[in-house]
C-alpha positions as CSV (number, residue, x, y, z in Angstrom):
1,X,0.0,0.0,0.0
2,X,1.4,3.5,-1.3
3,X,2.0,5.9,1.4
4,X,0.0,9.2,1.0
5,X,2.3,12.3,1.8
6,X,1.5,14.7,4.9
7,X,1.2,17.5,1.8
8,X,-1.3,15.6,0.1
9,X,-3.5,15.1,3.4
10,X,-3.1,18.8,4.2
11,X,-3.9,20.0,0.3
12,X,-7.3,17.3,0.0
13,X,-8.1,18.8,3.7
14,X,-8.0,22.5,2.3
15,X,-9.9,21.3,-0.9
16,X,-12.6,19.8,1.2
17,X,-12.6,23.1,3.4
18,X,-13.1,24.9,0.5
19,X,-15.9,23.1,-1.3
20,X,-17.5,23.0,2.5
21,X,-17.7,26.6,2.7
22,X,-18.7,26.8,-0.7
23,X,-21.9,24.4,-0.3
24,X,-22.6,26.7,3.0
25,X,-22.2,29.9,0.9
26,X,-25.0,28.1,-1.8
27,X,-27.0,27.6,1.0
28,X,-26.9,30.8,3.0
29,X,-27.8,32.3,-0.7
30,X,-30.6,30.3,-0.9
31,X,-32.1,30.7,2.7
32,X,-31.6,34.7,1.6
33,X,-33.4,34.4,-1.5
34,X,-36.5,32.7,0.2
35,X,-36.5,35.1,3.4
36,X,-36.3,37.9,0.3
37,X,-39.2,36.2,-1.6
38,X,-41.4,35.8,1.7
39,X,-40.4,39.5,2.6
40,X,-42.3,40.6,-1.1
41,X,-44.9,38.4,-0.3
42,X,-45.4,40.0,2.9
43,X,-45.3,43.4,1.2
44,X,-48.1,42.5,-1.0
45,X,-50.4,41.8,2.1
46,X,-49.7,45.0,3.6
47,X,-50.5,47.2,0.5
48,X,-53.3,44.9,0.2
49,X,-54.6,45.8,3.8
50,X,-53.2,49.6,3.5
51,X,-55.4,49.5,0.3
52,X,-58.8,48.2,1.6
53,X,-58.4,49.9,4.8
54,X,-59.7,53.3,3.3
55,X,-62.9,51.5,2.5
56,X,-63.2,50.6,5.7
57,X,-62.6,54.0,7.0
58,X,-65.6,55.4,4.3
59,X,-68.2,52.8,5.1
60,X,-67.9,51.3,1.5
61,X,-67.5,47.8,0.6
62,X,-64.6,46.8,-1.0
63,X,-65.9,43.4,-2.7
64,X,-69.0,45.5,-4.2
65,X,-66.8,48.5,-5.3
66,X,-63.5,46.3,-6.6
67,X,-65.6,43.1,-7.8
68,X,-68.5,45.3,-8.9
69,X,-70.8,43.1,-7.0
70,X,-74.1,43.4,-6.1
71,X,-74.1,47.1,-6.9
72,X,-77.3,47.4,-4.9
73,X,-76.4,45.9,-2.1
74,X,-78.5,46.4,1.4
75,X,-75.1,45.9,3.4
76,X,-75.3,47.7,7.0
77,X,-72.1,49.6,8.2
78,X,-71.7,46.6,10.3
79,X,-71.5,44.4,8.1
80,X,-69.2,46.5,5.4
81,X,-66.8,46.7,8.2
82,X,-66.9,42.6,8.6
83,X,-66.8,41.9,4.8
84,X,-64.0,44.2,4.8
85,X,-62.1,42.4,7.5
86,X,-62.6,39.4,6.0
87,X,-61.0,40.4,2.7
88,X,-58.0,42.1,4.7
89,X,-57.7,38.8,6.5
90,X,-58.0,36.4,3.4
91,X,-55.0,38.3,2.5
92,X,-53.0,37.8,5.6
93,X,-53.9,33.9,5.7
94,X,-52.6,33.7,2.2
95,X,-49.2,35.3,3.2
96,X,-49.7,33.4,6.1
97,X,-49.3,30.5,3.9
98,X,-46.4,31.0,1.6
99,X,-44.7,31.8,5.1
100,X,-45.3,28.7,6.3
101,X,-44.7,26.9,2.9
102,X,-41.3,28.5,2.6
103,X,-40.0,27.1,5.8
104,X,-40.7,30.4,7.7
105,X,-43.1,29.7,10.5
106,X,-43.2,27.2,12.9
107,X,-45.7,24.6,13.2
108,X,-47.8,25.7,16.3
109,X,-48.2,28.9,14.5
110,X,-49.2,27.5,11.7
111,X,-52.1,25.6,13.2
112,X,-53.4,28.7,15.1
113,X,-53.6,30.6,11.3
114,X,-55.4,27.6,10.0
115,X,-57.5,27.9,12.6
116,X,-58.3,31.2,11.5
117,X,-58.6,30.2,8.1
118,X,-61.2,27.8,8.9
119,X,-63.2,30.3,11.0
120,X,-63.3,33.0,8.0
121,X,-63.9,29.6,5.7
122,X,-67.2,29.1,8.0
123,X,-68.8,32.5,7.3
124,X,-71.0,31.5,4.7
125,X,-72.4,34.8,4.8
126,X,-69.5,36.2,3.4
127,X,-68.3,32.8,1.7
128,X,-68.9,34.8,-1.6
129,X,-65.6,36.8,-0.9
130,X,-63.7,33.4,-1.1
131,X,-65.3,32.7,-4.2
132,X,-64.6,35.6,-5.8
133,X,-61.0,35.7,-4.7
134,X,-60.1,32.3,-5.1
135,X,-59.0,32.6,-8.6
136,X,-55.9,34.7,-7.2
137,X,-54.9,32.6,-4.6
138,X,-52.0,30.2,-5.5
139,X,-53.1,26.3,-6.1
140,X,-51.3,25.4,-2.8
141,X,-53.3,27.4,-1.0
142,X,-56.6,26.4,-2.4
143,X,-55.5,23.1,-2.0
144,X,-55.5,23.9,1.7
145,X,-59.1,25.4,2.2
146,X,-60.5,23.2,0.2
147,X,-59.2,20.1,2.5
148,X,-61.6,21.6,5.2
149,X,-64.2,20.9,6.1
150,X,-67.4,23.0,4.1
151,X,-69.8,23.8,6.6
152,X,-71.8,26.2,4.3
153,X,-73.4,23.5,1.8
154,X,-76.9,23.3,1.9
């Protein structure tokens, strides 16, 4: 058996070092670009909220003035402000999601938000907002509300 020289051991022990740090350096890039990613995400859900808030604020309905809904709607200020949360908060739930898909909240926290999700879900009075913005939620996240269970069939 051929002896391998100490300069040999020390170079393959620097190579490995180096491709180590490099995979590490891949990864650390990676981790960045999802945190980055999540972070527009996020974004999105706040100019979403910063943009329905007004109609809040006005006592107009954002599904009937956005969606052009039920134009003649007999909606009380009440229940603007609720159909209004509820948009705002189908928002959150589905950055909620991708922040949770991406590795980015923990599991306990993730079963409180689908918790919420399934208490908006069981509104069917304002189940029509769901309808109407399911189109623009991503197939992962329909996936998920459609798994629960529908307490608003007749």
């Amino acid at each position: 058996m051929k002896k391998v020289s100490l300069d040999t051991r020390i170079q393959l022990m620097g190579m490995l070092g180096v491709i180590a740090s490099l995979i590490f350096v891949g990864l650390e890039m990676r981790q960045s670009q999802r945190i980055a990613i999540a972070d527009q995400q996020q974004g999105r859900a706040a100019i979403a909220n910063d943009f329905i808030t007004p109609f809040l604020e006005n006592g107009l309905d954002f599904t009937t003035v956005f969606f052009n809904e039920n134009p003649n709607h007999e909606f009380s200020q009440q229940d603007i402000a609720h159909r209004n949360i509820v948009q705002i908060h189908w928002f959150l739930f589905e950055n909620d999601f991708y922040q949770y898909s991406q590795g980015l909240m923990d599991e306990p926290t993730w079963q409180a938000k689908l918790n919420g999700i399934k208490t908006i879900f069981d509104l069917c009075d304002v189940r029509e907002i769901y309808k109407l913005r399911e189109p623009t939620f991503s197939n992962e996240f329909k996936l998920v509300v459609q798994s629960l269970p529908d307490n608003c069939l007749e």
